[in-house]
Backbone bond lengths (Angstrom), bond angles and torsions (degrees), N, CA, C in turn:
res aa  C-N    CA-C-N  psi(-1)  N-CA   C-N-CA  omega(-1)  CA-C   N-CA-C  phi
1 X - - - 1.454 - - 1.526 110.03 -
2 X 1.620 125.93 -54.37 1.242 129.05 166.76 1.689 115.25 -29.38
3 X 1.239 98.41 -48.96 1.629 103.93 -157.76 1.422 104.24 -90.70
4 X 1.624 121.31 -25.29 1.744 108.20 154.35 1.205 115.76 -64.30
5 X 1.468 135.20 -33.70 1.022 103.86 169.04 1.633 141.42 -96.46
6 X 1.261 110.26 35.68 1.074 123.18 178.45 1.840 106.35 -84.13
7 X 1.734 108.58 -17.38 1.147 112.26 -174.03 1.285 102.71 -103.84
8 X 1.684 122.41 156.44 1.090 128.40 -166.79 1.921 105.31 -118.60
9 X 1.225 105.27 134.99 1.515 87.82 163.09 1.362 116.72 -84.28
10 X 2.138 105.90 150.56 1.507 98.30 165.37 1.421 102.66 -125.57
11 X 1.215 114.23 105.16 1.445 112.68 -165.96 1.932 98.46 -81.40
12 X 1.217 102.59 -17.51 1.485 101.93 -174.53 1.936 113.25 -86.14
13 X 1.198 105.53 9.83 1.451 114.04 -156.20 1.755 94.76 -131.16
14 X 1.333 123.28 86.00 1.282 135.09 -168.48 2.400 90.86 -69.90
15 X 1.289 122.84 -31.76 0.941 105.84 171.60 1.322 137.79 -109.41
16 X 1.824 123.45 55.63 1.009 143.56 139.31 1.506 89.23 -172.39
17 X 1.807 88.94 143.46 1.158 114.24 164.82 1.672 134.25 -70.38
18 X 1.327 102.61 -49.49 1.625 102.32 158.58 1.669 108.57 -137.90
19 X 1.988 102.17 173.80 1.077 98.33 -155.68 1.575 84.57 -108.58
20 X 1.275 115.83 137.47 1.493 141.33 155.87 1.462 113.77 -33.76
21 X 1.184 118.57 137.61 1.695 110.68 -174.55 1.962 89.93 -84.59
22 X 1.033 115.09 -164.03 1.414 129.96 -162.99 1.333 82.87 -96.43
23 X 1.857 124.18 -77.21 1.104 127.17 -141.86 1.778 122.32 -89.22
24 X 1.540 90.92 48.31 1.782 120.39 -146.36 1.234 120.84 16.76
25 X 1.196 126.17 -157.02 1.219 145.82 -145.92 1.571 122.04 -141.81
26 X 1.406 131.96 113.77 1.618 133.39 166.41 1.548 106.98 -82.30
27 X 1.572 81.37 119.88 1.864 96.74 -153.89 1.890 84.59 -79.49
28 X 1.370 124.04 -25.36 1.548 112.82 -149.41 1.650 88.61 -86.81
29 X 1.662 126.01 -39.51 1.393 112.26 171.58 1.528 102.35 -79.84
30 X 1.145 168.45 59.82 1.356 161.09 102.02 1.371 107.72 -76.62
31 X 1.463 133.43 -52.99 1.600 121.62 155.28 1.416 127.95 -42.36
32 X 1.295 111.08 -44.77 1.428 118.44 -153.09 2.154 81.03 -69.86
33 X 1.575 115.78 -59.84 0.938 125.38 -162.17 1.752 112.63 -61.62
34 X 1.146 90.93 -13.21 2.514 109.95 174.45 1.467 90.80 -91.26
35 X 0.939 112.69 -32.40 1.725 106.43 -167.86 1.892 96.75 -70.29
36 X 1.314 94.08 -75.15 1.563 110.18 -174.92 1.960 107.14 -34.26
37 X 1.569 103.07 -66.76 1.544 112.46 175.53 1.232 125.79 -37.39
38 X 1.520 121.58 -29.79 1.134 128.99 -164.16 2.034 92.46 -99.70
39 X 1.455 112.77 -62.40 1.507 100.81 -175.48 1.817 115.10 -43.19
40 X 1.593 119.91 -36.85 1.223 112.38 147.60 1.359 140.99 -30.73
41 X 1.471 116.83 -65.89 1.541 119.39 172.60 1.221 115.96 -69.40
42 X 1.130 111.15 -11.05 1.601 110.81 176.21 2.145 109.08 -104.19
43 X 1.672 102.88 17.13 1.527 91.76 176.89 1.678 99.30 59.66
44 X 1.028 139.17 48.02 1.363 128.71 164.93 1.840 119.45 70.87
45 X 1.288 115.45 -25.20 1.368 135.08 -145.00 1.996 85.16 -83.60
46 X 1.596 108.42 98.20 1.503 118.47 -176.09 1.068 114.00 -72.40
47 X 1.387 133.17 -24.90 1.674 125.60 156.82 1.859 115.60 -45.12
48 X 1.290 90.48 -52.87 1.755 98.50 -177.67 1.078 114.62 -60.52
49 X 1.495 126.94 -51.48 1.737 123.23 160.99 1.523 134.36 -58.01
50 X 1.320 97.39 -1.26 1.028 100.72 -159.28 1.719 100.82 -101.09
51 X 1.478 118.19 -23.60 0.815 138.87 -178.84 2.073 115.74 -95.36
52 X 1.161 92.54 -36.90 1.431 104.70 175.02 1.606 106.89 -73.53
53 X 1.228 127.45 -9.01 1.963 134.31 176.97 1.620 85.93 -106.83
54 X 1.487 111.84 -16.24 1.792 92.79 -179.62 1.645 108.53 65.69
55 X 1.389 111.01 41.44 1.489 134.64 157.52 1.200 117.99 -98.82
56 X 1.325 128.17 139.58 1.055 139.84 123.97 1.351 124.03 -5.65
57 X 1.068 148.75 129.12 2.005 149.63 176.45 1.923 94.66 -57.09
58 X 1.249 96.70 -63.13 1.353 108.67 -162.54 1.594 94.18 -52.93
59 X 1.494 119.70 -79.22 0.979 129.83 -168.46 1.926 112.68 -35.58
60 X 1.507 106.95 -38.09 1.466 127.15 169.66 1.459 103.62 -44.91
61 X 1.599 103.75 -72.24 1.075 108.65 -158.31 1.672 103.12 -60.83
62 X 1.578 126.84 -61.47 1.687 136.88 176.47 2.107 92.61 -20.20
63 X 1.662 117.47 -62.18 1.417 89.21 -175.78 1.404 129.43 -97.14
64 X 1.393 110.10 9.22 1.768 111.57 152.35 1.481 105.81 -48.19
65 X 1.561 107.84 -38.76 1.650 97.39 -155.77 1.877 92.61 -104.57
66 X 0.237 95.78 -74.17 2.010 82.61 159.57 1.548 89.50 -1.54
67 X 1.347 125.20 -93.29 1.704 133.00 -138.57 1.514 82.89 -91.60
68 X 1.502 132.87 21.15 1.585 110.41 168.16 1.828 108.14 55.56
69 X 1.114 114.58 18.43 1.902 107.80 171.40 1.551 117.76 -79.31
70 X 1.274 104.25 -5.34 1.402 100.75 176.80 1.624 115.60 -60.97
């Protein structure tokens, strides 16, 4: 939750989607924490998250097991 909101939406800015905080960003807890968020809204069900991040299954599944979320 911290680390979404460190990003901003620019819905008015067709060339980037969000804005970078200043004091950057740990890309492996911002995945790990998209990974996790999403098997939530999706009830656990890894096809649905997997598709809702606009992943690949495989590729889904390779960083469940990366960040140990399995």
């Amino acid at each position: 939750q911290e680390l979404l909101q460190g990003l901003n939406s620019s819905p008015n800015d067709n060339s980037s989607i969000f804005t970078l905080p200043n004091e950057g960003l740990n890309w492996e807890a911002f995945e790990k924490q998209c990974l996790s968020d999403a098997l939530k809204q999706n009830h656990g069900n890894k096809t649905k998250a997997a598709k809702f991040l606009q992943l690949g299954y495989k590729a889904f599944l390779y960083r469940l097991d990366k960040y140990q979320l399995t």
